[in-house]
C-alpha positions as CSV (number, residue, x, y, z in Angstrom):
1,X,69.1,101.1,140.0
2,X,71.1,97.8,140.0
3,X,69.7,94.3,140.7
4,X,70.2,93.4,143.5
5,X,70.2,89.2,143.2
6,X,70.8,86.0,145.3
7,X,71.3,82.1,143.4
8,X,69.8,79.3,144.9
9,X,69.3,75.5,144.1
10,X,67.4,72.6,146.0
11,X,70.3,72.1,148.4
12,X,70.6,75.9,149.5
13,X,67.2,77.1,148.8
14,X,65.5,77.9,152.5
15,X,68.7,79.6,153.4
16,X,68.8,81.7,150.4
17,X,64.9,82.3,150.7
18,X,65.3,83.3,154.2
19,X,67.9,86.3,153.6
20,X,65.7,87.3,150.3
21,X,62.7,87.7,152.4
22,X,64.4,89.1,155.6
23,X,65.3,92.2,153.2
24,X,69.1,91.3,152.8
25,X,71.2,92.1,150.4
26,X,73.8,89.7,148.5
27,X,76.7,91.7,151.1
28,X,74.4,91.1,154.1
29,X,73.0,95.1,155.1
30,X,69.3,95.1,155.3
31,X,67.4,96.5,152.3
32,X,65.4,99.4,151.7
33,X,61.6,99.2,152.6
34,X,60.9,99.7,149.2
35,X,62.4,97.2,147.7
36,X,60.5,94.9,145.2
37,X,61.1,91.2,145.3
38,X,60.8,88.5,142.8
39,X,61.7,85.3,142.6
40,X,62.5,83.3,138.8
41,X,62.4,79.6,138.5
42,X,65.0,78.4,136.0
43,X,66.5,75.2,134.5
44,X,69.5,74.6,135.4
45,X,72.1,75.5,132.9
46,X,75.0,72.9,131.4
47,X,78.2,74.3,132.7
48,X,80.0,73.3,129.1
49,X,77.7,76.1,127.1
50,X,75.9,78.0,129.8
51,X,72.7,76.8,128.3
52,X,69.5,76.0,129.7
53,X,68.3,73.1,129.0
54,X,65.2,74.5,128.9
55,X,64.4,76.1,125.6
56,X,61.7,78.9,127.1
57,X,64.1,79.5,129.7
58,X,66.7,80.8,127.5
59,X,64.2,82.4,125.6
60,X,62.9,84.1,128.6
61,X,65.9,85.3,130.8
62,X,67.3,87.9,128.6
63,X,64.4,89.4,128.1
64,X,63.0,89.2,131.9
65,X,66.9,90.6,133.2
66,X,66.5,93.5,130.7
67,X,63.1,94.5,132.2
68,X,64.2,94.3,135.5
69,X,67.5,96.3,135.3
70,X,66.0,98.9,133.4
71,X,63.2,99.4,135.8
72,X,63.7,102.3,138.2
73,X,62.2,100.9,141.0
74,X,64.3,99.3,143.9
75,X,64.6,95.9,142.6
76,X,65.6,92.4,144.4
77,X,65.6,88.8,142.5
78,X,66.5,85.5,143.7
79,X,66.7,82.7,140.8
80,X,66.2,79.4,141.9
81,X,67.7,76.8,139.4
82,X,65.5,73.6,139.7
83,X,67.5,71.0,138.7
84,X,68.0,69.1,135.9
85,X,65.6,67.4,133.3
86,X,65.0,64.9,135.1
87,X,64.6,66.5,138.7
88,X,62.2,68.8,137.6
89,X,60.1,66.3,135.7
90,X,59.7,64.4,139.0
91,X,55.8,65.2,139.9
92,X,56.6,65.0,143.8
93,X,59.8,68.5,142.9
94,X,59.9,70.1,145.8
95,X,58.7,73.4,144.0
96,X,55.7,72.0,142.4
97,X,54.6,70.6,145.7
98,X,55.4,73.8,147.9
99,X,52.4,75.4,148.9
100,X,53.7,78.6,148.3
101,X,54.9,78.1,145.0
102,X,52.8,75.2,143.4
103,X,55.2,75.6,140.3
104,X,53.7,74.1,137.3
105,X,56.3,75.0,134.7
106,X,59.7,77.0,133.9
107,X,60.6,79.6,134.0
108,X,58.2,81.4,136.4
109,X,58.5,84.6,137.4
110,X,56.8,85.4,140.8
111,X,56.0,88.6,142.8
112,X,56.5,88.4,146.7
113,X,54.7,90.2,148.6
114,X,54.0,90.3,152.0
115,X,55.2,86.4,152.4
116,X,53.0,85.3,149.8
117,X,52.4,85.6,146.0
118,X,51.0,88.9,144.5
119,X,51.4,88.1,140.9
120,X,53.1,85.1,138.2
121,X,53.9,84.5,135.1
122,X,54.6,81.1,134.1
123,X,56.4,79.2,131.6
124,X,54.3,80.5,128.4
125,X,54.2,84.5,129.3
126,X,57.2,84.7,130.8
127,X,58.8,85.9,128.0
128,X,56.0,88.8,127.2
129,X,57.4,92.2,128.1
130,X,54.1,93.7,127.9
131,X,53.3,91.0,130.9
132,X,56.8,91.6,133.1
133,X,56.3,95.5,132.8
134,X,52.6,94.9,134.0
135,X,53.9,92.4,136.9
136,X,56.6,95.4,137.9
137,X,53.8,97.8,137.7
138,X,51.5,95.7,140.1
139,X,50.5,97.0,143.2
């Protein structure tokens, strides 16, 4: 099945996050009722080389993206980019402070269930694919 994704950053985030959780899709139409969400938390990438500044996150994202689009279930992801270097190494980052979220490191790959976490993988098993295929598997 394709991916279905949205893109969001500080500045457009709770708009983003509220069509991903109200079941839209990137054109608008509601989504199926068995649709699986996840959320990734990424470095932002530099424009010039399309590079993450973020060495585990450019470890990670190939490998997470060819988990998900090769899973058959119905799948939906919104990546959040959070910021530069700098931005994220603020200790008061939005994300790290979120309740829901309580991000500690990138990238982070989150399950949403249900309007609240149902399973993570953070910064250093994010890359696993024996750890995304169990995270898909969840239930």
């Amino acid at each position: 099945m394709p991916l279905k994704t949205f893109d969001a950053d500080l500045s457009n985030f709770d708009q983003v996050f509220g069509r991903f959780t109200k079941s839209e899709t990137t054109e608008g139409s509601p989504s199926e009722p068995d649709q699986l969400k996840f959320l990734l938390f990424l470095a932002d990438k530099d424009p010039s080389t399309n590079r993450s500044w973020c060495p585990d996150c450019n470890v990670a994202e190939p490998i997470i993206y060819e988990k998900l689009e090769a899973s058959k279930s119905n799948l939906v992801l919104l990546r959040a980019y959070v910021g530069d270097r700098p931005t994220w190494r603020n200790p008061s980052h939005p994300w790290r402070v979120d309740p829901r979220f309580k991000l500690k490191g990138v990238p982070t790959l989150i399950r949403w269930e249900n309007e609240a976490v149902a399973g993570r993988l953070e910064d250093y098993e994010a890359h696993i694919g024996e750890k995304i295929d169990s995270i898909l598997a969840s239930n």
